[in-house]
N, C-alpha and C positions, 0 to 999 in steps of 0.2 A: 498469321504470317509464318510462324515457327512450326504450324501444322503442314502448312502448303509446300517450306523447302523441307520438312522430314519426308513428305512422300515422294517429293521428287528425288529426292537421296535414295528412296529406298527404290522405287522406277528404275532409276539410272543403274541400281547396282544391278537387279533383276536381269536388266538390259545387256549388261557387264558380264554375266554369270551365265548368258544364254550363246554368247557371241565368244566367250572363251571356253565354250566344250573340249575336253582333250582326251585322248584315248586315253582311260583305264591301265595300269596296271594288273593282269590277269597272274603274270608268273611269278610263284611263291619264292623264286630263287633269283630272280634279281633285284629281289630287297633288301639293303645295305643293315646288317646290323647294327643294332642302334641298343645301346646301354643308357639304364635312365643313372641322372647322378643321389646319391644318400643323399636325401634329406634332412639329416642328422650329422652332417658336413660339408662344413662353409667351403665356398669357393679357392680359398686359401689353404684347405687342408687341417683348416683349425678343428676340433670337437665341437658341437652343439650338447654345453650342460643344465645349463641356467636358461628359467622362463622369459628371460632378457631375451639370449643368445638363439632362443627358440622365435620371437619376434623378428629379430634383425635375419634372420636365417629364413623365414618366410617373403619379407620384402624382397632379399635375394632372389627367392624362385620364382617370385611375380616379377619381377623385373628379365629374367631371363627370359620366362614363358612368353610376356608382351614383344620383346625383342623376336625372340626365334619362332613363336605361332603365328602372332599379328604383323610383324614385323612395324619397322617406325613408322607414323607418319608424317612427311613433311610439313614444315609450317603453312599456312596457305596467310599466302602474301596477294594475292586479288581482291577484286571487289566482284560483288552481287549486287541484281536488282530484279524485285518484283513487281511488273504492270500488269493488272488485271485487263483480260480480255473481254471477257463477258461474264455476267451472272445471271440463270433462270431462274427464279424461285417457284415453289409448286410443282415438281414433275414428280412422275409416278404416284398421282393422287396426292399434291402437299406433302409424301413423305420425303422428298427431299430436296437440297435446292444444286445445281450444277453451275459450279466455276471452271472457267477457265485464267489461265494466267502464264503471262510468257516471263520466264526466268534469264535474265542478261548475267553472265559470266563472263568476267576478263581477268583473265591474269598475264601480266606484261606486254605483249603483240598480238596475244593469242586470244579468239574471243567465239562465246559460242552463245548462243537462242535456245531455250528449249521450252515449245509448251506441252500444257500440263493439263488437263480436262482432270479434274473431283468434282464427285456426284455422280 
């Protein structure tokens, strides 16, 4: 089950990444300089001395990085469901077997079907 919604995760993002193409940035002069911060001073301006202050100084920059690279993601407050639609076993000579299965998402009014053909 946790195989079948990882690849439709991974599908949908595919799908996601193909359908939001956006023109390139080609010109080297309208790129906003950008200063990275010392990693060797806290947010607050304080020093990083101590292999403590060297820990806690790290959570910091993962904590920025997840915010400002990945940015949040919301909590997912919906429900999922997985119906199998059909299974062949033995195709391509026994080496492999072909499911299908339609994926139910709802979250609040909103509701979406998607199937899924592995194998």
């Amino acid at each position: 089950m946790k195989k079948i919604l990882i690849s439709l995760f991974i599908s949908g993002m595919s799908l996601s990444i193909i359908v939001q193409q956006n023109q390139g940035n080609y010109d080297e002069s309208k790129v906003p300089m950008n200063t990275l911060p010392d990693p060797m001073v806290f947010n607050e301006d304080s020093k990083v001395v101590t292999k403590k202050d060297c820990n806690k100084r790290r959570n910091e920059i993962y904590k920025m990085f997840s915010e400002d690279v990945y940015g949040i993601i919301p909590r997912w407050h919906g429900k999922s469901d997985v119906t199998p639609v059909s299974r062949k076993e033995n195709i391509f000579n026994g080496m492999n077997t072909r499911e299908e299965v339609m994926l139910h998402i709802k979250n609040g009014n909103k509701q979406m079907n998607y199937q899924h053909r592995k194998g």
